[in-house]
C-alpha positions in Angstrom: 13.5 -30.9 44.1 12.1 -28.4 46.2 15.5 -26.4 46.7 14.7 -25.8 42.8 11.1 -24.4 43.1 11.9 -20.9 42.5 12.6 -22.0 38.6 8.5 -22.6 38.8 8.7 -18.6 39.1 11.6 -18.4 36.6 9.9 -19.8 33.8 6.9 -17.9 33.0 9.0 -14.7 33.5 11.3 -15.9 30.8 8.5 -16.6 29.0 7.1 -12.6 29.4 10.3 -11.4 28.2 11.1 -13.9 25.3 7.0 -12.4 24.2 8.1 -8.9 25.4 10.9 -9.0 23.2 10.2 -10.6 20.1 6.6 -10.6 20.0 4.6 -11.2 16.8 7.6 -12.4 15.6 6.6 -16.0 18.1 4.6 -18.4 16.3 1.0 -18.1 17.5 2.0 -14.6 19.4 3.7 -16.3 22.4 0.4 -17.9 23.3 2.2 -21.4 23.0 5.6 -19.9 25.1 3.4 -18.4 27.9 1.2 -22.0 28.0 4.6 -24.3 28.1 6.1 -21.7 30.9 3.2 -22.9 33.2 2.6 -25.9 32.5 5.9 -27.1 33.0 6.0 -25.3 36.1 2.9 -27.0 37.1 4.5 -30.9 36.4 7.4 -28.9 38.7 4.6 -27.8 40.9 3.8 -31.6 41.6 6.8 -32.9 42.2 7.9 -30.3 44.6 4.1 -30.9 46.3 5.2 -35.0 47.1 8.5 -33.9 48.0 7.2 -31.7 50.7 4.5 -34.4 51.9 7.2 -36.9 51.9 9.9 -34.8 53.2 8.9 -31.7 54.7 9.4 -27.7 54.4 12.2 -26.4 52.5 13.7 -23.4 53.4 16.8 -21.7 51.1 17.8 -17.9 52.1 20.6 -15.8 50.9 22.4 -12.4 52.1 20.3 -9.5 50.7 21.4 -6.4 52.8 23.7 -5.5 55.6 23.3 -2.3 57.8 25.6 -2.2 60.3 25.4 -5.6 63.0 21.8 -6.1 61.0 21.9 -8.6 58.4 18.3 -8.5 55.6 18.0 -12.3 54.3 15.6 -13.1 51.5 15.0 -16.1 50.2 12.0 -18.9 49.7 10.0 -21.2 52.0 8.4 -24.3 50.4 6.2 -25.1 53.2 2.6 -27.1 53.1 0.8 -23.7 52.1 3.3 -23.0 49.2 3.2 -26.6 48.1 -0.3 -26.3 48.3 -0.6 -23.4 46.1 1.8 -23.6 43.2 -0.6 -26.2 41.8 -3.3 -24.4 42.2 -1.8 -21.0 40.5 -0.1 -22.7 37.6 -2.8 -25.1 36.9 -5.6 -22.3 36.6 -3.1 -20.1 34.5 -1.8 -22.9 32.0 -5.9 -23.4 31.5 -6.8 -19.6 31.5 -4.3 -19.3 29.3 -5.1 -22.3 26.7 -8.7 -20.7 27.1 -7.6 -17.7 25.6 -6.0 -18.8 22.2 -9.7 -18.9 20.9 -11.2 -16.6 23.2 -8.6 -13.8 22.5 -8.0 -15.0 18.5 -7.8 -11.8 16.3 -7.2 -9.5 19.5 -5.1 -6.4 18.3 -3.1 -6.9 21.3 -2.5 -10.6 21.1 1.0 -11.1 21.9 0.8 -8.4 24.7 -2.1 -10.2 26.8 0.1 -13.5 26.9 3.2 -11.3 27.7 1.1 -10.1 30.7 -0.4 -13.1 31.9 3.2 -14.8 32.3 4.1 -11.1 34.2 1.2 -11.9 36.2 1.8 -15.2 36.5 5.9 -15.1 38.1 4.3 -12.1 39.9 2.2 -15.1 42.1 4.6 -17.6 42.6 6.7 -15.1 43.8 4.5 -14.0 46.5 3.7 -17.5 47.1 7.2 -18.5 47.4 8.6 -15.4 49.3 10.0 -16.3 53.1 9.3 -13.1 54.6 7.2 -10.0 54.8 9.6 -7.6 52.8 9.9 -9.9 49.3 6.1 -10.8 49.6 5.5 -7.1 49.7 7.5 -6.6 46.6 5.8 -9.3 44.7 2.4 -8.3 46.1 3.0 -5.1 44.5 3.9 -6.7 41.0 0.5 -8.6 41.3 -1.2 -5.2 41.6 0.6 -4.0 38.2 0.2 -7.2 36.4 -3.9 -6.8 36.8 -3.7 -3.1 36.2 -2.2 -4.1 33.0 -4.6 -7.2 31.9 -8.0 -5.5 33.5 -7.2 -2.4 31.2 -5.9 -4.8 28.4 -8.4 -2.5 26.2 -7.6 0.6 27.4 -8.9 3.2 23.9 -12.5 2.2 25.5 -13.1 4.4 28.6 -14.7 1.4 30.7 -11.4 -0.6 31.0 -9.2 2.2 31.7 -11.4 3.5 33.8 -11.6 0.5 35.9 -7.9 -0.8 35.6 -7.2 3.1 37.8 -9.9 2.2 40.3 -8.5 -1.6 40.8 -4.7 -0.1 41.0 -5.9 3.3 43.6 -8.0 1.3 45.6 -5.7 -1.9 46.3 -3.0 0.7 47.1 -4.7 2.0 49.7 -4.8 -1.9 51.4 -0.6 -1.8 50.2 -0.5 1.1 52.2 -1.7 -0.7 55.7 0.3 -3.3 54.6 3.2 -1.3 54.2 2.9 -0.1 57.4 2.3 -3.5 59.4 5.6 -4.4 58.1 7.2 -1.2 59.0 6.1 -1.9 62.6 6.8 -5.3 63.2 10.6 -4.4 61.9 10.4 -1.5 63.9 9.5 -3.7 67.0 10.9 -7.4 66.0 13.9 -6.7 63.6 13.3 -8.7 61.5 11.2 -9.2 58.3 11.0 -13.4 58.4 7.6 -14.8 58.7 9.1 -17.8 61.2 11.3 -14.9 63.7 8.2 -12.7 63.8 5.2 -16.0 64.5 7.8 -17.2 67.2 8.0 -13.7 68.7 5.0 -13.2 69.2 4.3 -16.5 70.4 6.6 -15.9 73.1 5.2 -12.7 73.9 8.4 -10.8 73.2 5.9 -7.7 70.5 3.9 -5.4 73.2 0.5 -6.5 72.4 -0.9 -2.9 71.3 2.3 -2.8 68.2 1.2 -6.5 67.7 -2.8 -5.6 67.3 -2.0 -2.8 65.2 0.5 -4.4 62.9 -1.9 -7.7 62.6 -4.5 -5.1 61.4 -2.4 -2.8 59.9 -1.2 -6.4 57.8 -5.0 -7.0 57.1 -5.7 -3.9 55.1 -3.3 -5.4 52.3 -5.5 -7.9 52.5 -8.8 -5.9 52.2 -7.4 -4.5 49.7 -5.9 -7.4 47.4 -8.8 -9.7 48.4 -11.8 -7.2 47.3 -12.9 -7.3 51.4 -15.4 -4.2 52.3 -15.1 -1.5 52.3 -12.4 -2.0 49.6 -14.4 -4.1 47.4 -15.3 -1.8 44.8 -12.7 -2.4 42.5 -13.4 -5.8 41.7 -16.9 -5.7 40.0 -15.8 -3.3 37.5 -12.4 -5.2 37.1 -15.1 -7.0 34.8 -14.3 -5.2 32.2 -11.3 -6.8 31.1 -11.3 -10.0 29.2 -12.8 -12.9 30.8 -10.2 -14.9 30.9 -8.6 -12.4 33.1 -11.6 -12.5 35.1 -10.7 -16.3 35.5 -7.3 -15.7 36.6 -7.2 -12.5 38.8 -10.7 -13.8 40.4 -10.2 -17.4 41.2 -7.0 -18.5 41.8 -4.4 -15.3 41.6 -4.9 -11.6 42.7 -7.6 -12.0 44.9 -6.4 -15.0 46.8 -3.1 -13.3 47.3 -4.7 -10.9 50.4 -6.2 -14.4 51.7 -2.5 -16.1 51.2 -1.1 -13.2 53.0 -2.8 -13.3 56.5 -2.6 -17.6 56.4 1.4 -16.7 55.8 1.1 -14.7 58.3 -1.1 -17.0 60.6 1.4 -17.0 63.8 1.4 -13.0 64.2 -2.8 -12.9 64.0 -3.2 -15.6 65.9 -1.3 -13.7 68.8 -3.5 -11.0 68.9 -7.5 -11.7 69.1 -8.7 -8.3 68.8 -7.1 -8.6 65.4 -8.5 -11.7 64.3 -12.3 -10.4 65.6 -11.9 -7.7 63.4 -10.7 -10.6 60.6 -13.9 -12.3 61.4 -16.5 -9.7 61.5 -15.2 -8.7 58.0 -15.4 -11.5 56.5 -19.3 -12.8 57.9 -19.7 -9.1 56.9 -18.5 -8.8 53.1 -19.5 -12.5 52.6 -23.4 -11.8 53.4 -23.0 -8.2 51.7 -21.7 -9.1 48.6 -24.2 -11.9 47.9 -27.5 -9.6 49.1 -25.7 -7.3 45.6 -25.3 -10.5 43.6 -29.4 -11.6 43.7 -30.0 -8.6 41.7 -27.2 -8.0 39.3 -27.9 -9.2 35.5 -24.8 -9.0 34.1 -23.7 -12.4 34.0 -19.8 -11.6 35.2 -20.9 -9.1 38.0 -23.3 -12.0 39.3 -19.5 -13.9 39.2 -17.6 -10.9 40.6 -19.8 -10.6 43.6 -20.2 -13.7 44.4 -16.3 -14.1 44.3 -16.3 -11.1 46.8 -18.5 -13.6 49.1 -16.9 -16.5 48.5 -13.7 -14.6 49.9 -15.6 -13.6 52.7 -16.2 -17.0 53.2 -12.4 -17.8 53.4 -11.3 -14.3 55.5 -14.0 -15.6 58.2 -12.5 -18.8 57.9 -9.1 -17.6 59.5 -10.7 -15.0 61.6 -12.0 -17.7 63.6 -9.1 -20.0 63.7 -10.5 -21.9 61.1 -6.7 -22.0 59.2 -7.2 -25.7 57.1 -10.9 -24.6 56.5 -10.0 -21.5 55.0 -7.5 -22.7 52.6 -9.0 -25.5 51.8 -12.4 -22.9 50.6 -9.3 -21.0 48.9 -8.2 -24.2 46.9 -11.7 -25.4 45.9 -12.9 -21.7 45.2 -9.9 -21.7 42.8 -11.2 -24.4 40.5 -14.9 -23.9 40.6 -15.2 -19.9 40.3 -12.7 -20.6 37.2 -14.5 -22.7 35.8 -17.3 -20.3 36.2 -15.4 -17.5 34.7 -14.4 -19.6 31.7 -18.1 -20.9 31.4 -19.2 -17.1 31.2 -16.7 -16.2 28.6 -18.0 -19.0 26.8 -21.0 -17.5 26.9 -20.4 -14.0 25.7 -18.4 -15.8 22.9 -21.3 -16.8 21.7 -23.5 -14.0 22.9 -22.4 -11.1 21.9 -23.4 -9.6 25.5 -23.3 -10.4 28.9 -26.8 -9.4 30.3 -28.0 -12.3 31.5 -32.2 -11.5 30.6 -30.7 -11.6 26.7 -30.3 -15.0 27.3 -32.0 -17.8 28.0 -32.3 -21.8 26.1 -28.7 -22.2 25.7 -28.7 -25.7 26.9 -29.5 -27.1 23.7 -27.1 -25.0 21.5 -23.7 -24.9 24.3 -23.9 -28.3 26.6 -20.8 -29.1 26.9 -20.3 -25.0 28.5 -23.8 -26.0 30.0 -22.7 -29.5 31.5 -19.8 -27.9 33.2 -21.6 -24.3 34.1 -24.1 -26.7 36.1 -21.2 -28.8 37.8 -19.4 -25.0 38.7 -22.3 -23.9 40.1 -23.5 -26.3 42.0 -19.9 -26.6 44.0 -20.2 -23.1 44.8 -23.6 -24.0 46.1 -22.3 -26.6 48.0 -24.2 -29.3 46.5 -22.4 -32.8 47.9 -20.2 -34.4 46.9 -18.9 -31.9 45.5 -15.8 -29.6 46.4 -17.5 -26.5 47.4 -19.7 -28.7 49.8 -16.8 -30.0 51.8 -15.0 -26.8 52.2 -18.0 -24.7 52.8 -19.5 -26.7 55.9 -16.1 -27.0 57.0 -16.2 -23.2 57.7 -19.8 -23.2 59.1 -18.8 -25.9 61.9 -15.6 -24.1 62.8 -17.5 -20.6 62.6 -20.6 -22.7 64.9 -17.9 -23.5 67.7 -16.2 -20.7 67.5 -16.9 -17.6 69.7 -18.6 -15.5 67.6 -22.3 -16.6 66.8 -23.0 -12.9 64.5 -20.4 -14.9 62.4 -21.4 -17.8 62.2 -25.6 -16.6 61.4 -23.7 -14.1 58.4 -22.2 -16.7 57.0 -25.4 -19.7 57.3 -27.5 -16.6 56.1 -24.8 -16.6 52.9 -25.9 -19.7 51.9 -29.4 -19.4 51.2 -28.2 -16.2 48.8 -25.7 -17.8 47.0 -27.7 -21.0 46.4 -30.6 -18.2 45.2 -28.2 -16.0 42.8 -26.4 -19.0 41.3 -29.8 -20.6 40.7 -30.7 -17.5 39.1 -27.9 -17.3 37.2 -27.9 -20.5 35.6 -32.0 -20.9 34.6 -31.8 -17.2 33.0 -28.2 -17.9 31.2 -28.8 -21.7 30.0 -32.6 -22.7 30.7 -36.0 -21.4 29.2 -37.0 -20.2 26.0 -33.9 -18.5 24.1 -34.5 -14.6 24.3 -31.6 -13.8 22.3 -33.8 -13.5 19.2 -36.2 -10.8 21.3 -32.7 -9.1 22.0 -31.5 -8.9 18.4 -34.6 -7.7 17.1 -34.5 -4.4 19.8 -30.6 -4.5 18.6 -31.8 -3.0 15.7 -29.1 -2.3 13.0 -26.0 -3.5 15.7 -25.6 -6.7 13.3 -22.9 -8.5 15.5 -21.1 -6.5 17.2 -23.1 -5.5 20.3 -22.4 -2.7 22.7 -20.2 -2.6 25.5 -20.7 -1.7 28.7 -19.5 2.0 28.4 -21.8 2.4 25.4 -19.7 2.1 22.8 -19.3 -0.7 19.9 -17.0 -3.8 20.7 -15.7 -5.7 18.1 -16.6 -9.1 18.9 -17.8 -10.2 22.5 -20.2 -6.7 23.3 -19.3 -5.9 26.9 -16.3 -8.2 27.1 -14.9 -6.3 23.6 -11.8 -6.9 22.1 -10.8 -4.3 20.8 -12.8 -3.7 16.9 -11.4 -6.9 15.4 -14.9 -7.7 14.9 -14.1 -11.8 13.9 -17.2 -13.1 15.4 -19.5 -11.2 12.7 -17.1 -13.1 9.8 -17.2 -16.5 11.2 -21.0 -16.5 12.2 -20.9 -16.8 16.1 -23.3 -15.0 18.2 -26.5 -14.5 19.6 -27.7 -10.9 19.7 -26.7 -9.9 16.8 -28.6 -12.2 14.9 -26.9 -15.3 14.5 -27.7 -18.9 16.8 -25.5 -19.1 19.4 -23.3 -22.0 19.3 -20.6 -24.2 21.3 -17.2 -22.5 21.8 -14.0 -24.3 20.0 -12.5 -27.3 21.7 -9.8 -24.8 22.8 -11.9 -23.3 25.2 -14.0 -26.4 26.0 -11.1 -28.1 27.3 -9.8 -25.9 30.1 -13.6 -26.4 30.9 -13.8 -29.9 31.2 -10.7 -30.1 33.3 -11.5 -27.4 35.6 -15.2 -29.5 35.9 -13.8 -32.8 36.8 -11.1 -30.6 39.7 -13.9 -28.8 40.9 -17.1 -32.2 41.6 -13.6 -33.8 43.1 -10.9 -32.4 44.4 -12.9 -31.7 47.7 -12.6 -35.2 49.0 -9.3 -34.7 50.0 -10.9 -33.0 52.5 -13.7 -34.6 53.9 -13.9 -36.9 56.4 -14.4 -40.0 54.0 -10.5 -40.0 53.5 -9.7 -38.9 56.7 -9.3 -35.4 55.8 -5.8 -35.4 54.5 -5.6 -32.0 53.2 -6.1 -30.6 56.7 -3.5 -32.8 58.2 -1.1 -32.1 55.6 -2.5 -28.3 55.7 -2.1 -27.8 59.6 -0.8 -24.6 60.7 2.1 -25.5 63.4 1.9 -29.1 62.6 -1.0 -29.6 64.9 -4.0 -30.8 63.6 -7.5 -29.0 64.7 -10.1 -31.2 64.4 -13.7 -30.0 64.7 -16.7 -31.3 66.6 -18.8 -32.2 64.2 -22.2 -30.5 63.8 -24.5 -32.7 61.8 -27.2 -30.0 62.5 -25.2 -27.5 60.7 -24.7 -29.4 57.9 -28.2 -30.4 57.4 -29.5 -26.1 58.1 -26.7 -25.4 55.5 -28.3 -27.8 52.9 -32.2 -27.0 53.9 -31.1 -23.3 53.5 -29.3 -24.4 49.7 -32.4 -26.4 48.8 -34.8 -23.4 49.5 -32.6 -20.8 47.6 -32.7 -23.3 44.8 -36.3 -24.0 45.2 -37.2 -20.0 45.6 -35.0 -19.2 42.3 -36.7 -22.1 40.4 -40.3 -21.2 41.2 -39.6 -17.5 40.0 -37.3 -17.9 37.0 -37.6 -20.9 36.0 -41.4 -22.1 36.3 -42.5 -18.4 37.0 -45.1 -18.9 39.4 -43.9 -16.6 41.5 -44.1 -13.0 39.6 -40.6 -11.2 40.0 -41.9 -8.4 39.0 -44.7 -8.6 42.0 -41.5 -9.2 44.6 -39.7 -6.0 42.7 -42.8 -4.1 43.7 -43.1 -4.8 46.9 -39.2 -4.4 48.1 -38.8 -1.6 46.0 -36.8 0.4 47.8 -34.4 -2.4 48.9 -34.0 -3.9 45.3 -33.1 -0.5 44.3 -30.9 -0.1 47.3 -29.3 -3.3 46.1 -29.4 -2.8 42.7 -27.4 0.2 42.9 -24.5 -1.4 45.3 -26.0 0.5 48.1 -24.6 3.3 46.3 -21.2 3.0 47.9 -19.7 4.1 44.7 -21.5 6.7 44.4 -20.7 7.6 48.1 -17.2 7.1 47.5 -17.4 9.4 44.2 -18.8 12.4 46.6 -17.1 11.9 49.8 -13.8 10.0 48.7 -12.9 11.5 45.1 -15.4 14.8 45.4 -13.8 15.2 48.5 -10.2 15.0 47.0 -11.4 17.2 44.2 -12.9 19.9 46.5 -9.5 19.4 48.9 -7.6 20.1 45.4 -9.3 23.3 44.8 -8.6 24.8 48.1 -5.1 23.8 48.0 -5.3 25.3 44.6 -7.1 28.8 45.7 -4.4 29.2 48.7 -1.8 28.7 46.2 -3.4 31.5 44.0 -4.0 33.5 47.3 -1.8 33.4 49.8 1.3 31.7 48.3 1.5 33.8 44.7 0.2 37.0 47.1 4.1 36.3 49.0 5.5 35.5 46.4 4.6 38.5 44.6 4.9 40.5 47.5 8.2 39.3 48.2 9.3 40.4 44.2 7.8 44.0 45.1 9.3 44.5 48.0 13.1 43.3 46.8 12.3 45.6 43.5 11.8 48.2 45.7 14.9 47.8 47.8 16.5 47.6 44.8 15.5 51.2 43.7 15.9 52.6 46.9 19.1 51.1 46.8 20.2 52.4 43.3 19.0 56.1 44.9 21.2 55.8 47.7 24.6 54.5 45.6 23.8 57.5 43.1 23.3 60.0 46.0 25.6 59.0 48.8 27.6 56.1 47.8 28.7 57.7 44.2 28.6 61.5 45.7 31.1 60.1 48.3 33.7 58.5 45.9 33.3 61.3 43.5 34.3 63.5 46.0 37.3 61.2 47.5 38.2 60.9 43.5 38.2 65.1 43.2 40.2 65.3 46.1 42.4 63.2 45.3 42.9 65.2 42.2 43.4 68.3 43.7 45.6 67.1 46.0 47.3 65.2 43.1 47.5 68.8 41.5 48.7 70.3 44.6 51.6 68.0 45.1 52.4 68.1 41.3 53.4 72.0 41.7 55.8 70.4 44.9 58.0 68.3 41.5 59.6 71.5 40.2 63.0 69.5 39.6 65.3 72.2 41.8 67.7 69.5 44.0 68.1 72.7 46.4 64.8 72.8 46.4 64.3 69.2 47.3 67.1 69.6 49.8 65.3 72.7 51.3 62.1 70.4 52.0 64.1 67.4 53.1 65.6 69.7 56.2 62.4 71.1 56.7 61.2 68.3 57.6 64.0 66.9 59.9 63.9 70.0 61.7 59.9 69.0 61.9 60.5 65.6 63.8 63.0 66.6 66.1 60.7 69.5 67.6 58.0 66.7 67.6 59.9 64.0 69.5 61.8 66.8 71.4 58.2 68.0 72.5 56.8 64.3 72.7 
């Protein structure tokens, strides 16, 4: 069965070109094509998963290229981390996917946004199936055009376009480091398989400085890809697509690719620690830096978005400290919970009509089935137990705890007490409290239902999540801002919810120590299992530190007795710091793009200046040895031939009056001019 698992891939890119090419013309727009493709594939995905457990890796490669004695295979490896992840990938997409028939319904793009998501979704499995570094770079390229696509799904409004260009420039600037890893790892190793190169440089046989810079080189994809700082700044604005894109790129897909890509490439980091310090510093880093952003944003998906950002961190501190089961296992949870969170949101601004999050507010009694399963999301990322996000989270802090970096380790127990506060945040303002929506329609003014999005202008149906001036939601009577009580979303998008609850308060007890762990045994890297001392201390700081970011949130949103707007006051100049992203954009507006600007117009002014001044001067000067040239033919050159040519005519003339037709004549000359050469070769 496993042999077969690149049909998993196969399918949903049949299914993007079947929608590609006969699109509306599909019953229900391809939806039901794209939804089949995947789910099929994930049935597939299971089957291959017990074969591997049962059997072991699979490996199939095939002749690709031949220069000279060198021989380029590609092919697939089904190992424990691809078995592990085709699940994961087609499960979320087959739910995103069935979330989006109601969340997308009217969508003036319909049939193109399924087409996409089966684009994006053989774009995945590809990577995920890929046996070495070459293929996975092609397929990790495909990812990056699949999201361009589906983040500026709704590209008239400025905000999506805008944002689909910042995701696509800024990941290529990771590709680029990756590029260049691979480059030099072929340039030193020969070879582009992930196996040649982890057992090369186990064996010593890469010089250690090609082998630092090519593990680092490697991680910039990864930066890049998996929204790492200082490369994070695409994904918060990646918001702007539709929410069920947000579900897919930001839980289980694009952003888990730049985490997939340094566990795939486990054996080459793992030979160079000065490589994986920098893997761990960034992660602590961008974990505790992203949530600190994530306290004070009120947009419901950018609370999401960064706290995706810090969950990553989470996972990329994971393998910088060895921590290779922990971090996938963090990967696989994250997948199902921040989904599910995702999904919960859209389910939200479904009924909202905007995604600010103090808009909100008594939702519980009018959405609690996107209520029941908001709460069970967000208290796995938490890290409440039993849930998943508990197991795979203290997993981390214990290996991080042993491991030789304690800065890490505080970043990431510091972490904690943010998210705990931000989620808490999230869900009393969003689903707890008095409702506040009728407040927020009566300062909507004459907007009726179709709110404002997020670049100022009028969305059709879901305010800052738009879709594109359909405008169904005013028709059928959702809403909340607009004017009309909010209400529960269609089974269609309850669903996905439900499933993606149960996955995410469960599937972490396949790795906890009540079952043995399994997933890290099955997970190991090298087949040897790591097994960490436990650390009951950090377990119970980890849950004090959850319990009084809970508590903290609670007492000033939900109960109030603590005045937020007495804290505000006194960190001013922090909450501002934080409120505007501690204005890296801005930062990287002046220094990155103003620079590039500025760069442009001196390139542009030495064009004018120095370049058209040779260039012109050059045309002068050949016009002018052109005319000095003409002079010269007229004066010398033609004065010459004109002379040769009048000579010859006299002389022509001359000889003419010789032809006077007397043979005695002729005879006369012909003697003369014997008698001439003797007396010349008599005298010679």
């Amino acid at each position: 069965m496993a042999q077969y698992a690149w049909l998993i891939a196969v399918l949903p890119v049949l299914s993007w070109l079947s929608i590609a090419t006969f699109g509306r013309r599909l019953r229900g727009g391809g939806a039901l094509l794209g939804i089949l493709a995947s789910g099929i594939g994930f049935l597939f995905s299971l089957a291959v998963l017990r074969q591997v457990i049962v059997s072991g890796p699979v490996m199939i490669s095939i002749p690709w290229l031949t220069v000279g004695e060198m021989e380029i295979e590609m092919g697939i490896k089904v190992d424990a981390l691809a078995a592990m992840m085709l699940p994961v990938v087609t499960l979320v997409s087959t739910l995103v996917q069935l979330f989006s028939v109601g969340y997308m319904d009217g969508d003036v793009r319909y049939s193109r946004y399924f087409g996409t998501l089966s684009f994006f979704t053989f774009s995945m499995l590809g990577l995920v199936l890929a046996d070495n570094l070459l293929l996975l770079f092609m397929f990790y390229e495909l990812v990056g055009l699949a999201s361009y696509l589906l983040i500026g799904h709704w590209y008239e409004k400025p905000g999506p376009a805008a944002a689909s260009i910042k995701a696509f420039i800024t990941t290529r600037i990771g590709d680029l480091g990756l590029l260049l890893g691979i480059l030099a790892l072929f340039a030193a190793a020969g070879t582009f398989s992930f196996d040649e190169l982890t057992h090369l440089a186990e064996e010593g046989a890469i010089a250690k400085g090609v082998l630092t810079f090519a593990a680092v080189a490697l991680f910039g994809g990864a930066v890049g890809k998996s929204a790492q700082f200082p490369l994070h700044v695409w994904l918060p604005d990646a918001m702007e697509g539709p929410t069920p894109v947000s579900a897919l790129i930001h839980a289980a897909t694009m952003v888990a690719a730049g985490v997939y890509l340094v566990a795939r490439s486990f054996g080459i980091f793992h030979a160079a620690p000065e490589a994986m310090a920098v893997v761990a510093y960034i992660g602590g880093f961008t974990a505790i830096f992203a949530a600190t952003i994530a306290v004070v944003a009120s947009d419901v998906k950018k609370v999401m978005a960064y706290s995706t950002i810090s969950q990553l961190g989470y996972m990329i501190l994971a393998l910088g400290v060895g921590a290779y089961a922990a971090g996938l296992f963090h990967l696989m949870t994250h997948a199902f919970f921040k989904a599910l969170l995702f999904l919960g949101s859209g389910s939200v601004i479904h009924a909202m009509h905007t995604q600010e999050m103090h808009q909100m507010g008594g939702l519980y009694s009018r959405m609690k089935v996107t209520a029941w399963t908001f709460f069970i999301g967000a208290a796995a990322l938490i890290g409440i137990p039993p849930l998943s996000g508990f197991w795979s989270k203290d997993e981390i802090l214990i290996e991080a705890f042993h491991s030789a970096y304690p800065l890490v380790y505080w970043m990431a127990m510091l972490t904690v007490f943010l998210t705990a506060f931000y989620v808490t945040r999230a869900v009393v303002l969003t689903f707890l409290g008095k409702p506040r929506w009728a407040a927020a329609a009566a300062g909507a003014g004459s907007h009726g239902g179709h709110g404002t999005d997020a670049s100022g202008a009028h969305s059709g149906a879901h305010g800052t999540d738009h879709h594109g001036g359909h405008g169904h939601n005013a028709g059928h009577g959702h809403g909340g801002v607009g004017g009309v009580v909010p209400h529960e979303s269609p089974r269609v998008m309850t669903i996905p919810l439900i499933i993606l609850a149960v996955l995410a308060a469960t599937v972490g007890l396949i790795g906890s120590p009540l079952l043995g762990n399994p997933f890290g045994k099955f997970i190991a890297f090298g087949g040897e299992v790591h097994h960490a001392e436990p650390a009951p201390a950090v377990m119970y700081l980890s849950l004090t530190l959850a319990g009084a970011g809970i508590l903290l949130a609670w007492l000033v949103y939900g109960l109030r007795i603590v005045s937020r707007e007495r804290i505000i006051l006194l960190v001013r100049p922090v909450y501002i710091l934080l409120k505007n992203k501690y204005y890296l954009d801005e930062i990287y507006g002046y220094a990155v793009v103003g620079g590039a600007l500025k760069l442009a117009q001196i390139l542009s002014a030495f064009d004018q200046k120095v370049v058209d001044f040779l260039v012109n001067l050059t045309g002068w000067l050949t016009v002018k040895v052109s005319q000095a040239s003409a002079v010269f033919d007229l004066l010398v050159v033609d004065g010459a031939v004109n002379g040769v040519a009048g000579g010859m005519v006299l002389g022509g003339r001359g000889l003419r009056r010789l032809q006077t037709g007397y043979v005695q004549g002729y005879l006369l000359a012909f003697a003369g001019g014997v008698a001439l050469l003797l007396v010349v070769f008599t005298i010679w």
